[in-house]
N, C-alpha and C positions, 0 to 999 in steps of 0.2 A: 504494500500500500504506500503510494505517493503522499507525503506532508507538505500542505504548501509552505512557501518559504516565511510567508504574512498569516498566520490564523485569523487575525483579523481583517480580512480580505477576501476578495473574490474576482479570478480572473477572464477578462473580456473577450471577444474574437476577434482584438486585436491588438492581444499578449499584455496589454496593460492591467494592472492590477490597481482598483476600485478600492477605497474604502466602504466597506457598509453605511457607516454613518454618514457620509457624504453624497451617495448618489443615492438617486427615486425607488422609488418605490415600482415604475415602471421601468426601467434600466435593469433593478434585480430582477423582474417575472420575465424578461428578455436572454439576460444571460442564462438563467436557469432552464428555461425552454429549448436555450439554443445549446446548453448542454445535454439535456434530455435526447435530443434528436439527435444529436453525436452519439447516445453510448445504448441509445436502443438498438437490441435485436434484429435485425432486417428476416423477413420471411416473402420473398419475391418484393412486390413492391407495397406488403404491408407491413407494420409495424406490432410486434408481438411483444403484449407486455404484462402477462402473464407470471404465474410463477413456472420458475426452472429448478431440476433437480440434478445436480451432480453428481457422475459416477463414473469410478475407476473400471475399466473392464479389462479383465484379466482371463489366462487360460487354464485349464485346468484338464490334464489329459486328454488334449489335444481338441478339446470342446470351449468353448469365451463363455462367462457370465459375467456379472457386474457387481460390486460391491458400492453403495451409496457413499459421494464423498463427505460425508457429514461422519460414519464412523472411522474414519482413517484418520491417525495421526501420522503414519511415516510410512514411507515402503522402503527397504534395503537388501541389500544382496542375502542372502540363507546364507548364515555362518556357520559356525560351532553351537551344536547343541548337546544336553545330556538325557541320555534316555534315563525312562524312572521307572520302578516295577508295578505292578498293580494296577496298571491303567488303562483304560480301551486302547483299541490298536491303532487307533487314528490320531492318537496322543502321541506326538513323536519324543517328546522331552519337554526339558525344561531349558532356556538360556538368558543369558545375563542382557538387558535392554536398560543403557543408564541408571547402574547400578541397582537395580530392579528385575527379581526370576520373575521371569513370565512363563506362561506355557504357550508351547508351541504345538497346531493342529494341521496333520495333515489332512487340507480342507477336499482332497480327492478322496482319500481314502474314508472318509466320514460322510461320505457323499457315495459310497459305492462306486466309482466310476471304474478301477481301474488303474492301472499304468500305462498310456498309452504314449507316453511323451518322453521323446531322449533328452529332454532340459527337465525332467520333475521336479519340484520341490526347490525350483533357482532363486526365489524371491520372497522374504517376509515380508507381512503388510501390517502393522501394527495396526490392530482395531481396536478404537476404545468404545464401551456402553459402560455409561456411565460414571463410575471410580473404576471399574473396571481393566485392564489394556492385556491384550492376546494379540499372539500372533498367526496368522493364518499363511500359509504355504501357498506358493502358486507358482506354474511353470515359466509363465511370462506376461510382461504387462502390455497391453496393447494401445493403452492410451483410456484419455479422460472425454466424460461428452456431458454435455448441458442439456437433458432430454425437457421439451415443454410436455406440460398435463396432458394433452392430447397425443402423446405420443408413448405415454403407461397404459398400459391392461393389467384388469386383476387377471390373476393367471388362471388357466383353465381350467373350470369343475372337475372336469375326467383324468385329468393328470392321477398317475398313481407313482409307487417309486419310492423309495429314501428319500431323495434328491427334492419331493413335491413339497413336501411337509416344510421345508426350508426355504422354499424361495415366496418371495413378496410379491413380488410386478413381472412383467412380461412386457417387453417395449413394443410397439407397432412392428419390429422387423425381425420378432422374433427371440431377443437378447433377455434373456433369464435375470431378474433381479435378485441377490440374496439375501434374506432378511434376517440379517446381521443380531436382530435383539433374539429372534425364536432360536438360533443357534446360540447363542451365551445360555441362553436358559434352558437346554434341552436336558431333557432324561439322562444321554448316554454320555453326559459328562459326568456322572456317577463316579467314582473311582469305588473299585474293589478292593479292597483291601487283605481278602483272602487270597486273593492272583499273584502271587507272588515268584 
């Protein structure tokens, strides 16, 4: 985020910087407008000004869904981690995240999917719900998108699967949402304690 260099100030479409207290009342609903129209959305030749949802979309044994950017605090390269006994199989470990054990989930194998991907498990994504922060595995990131409302589906009654029970949205093209809170909260984070 840009700081202007005057807080108290506001700058014009032609680079000068205004005091508030000095100029009108129409001069502000000018500049402000003519900032509006700078930083709206273009959708062909209409103007979309709606709300947007941000999401990282990522692969996962050689299949893309998307994780909302509101639960990510970081993505980094998969380092060093420690396995622990007693724990689902999709629990890969535990590893050190600024100076903080977190647990680490392989989000394929919790997902049933598979190994289908000669890059598995390249990339942690720290997600945080709440006080929370986990890390979730994934094979590669494929970038970020701004989806508008119109462009989310609840995802579909008949879906069945591991996989259904976890995911949120369905984008218009088909891109799987995953719902990041139902996964922190689920059953099979249980830890066993007899599995030793």
């Amino acid at each position: 985020m840009k700081i202007q260099d005057n807080p108290g100030s506001i700058k014009g479409s032609d680079g000068a910087y205004d005091n508030f207290r000095e100029i009108t009342e129409a001069k502000k609903n000018k500049i402000i407008a003519e900032r509006t129209r700078k930083t709206a959305r273009k959708l062909g030749n209409e103007t979309y000004s709606g709300k947007f949802t941000g999401i990282l979309v990522l692969e996962l044994s050689s299949e893309l869904y998307a994780i909302e950017s509101a639960f990510i605090k970081e993505v980094l390269p998969l380092k060093e981690y420690t396995p622990v006994p007693g724990v689902p199989p999709f629990i890969k470990g535990i590893f050190n995240y600024r100076g903080k054990l977190l647990t680490l989930i392989d989000t394929s194998s919790l997902f049933k999917l598979g190994a289908k991907s000669a890059q598995k498990g390249k990339y942690n994504i720290i997600i945080t719900t709440g006080n929370v922060l986990t890390g979730f595995m994934a094979d590669s990131i494929k970038g970020v998108r701004n989806l508008r409302e119109d462009e989310i589906r609840e995802k579909p009654a008949v879906m069945s699967g591991t996989l259904s029970q976890y995911l949120k949205w369905i984008t218009k093209d088909q891109l799987p949402i995953l719902d990041v809170e139902k996964i922190m909260k689920s059953s099979e984070f249980l830890v066993d304690e007899t599995n030793e």
